[in-house]
Phi, psi and omega in degrees: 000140177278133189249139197250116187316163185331270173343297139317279203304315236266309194287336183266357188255316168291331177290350168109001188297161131296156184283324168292003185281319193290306207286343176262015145252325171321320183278354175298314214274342126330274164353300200282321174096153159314319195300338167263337182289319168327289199323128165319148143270158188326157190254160169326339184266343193284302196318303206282293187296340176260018116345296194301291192294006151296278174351272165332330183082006177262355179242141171198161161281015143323139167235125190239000000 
């Protein structure tokens, strides 16, 4: 199981989490494995162009 350093717990506990709360994210986040948390993030440009297609109306949460 992934265990979140001093910091972390101190920092997921002032935002208000339980300690058991925590500990039932640690096992997600196990569960989940690195490989998705590891992806680069999106780059500014990426960010920007689906932004424009929000705007725009050519992106929606429609399923059509």
């Amino acid at each position: 199981m992934y265990i979140p350093d001093y910091h972390e717990r101190e920092r997921l506990r002032n935002i208000g989490f339980s300690a058991p709360t925590i500990r039932r994210l640690c096992a997600l986040r196990s569960q989940y494995g690195k490989s998705e948390m590891d992806l680069p993030a999106l780059d500014q440009h990426h960010l920007e162009f689906a932004r424009w297609l929000v705007v725009h109306r050519k992106l929606t949460e429609e399923i059509n």
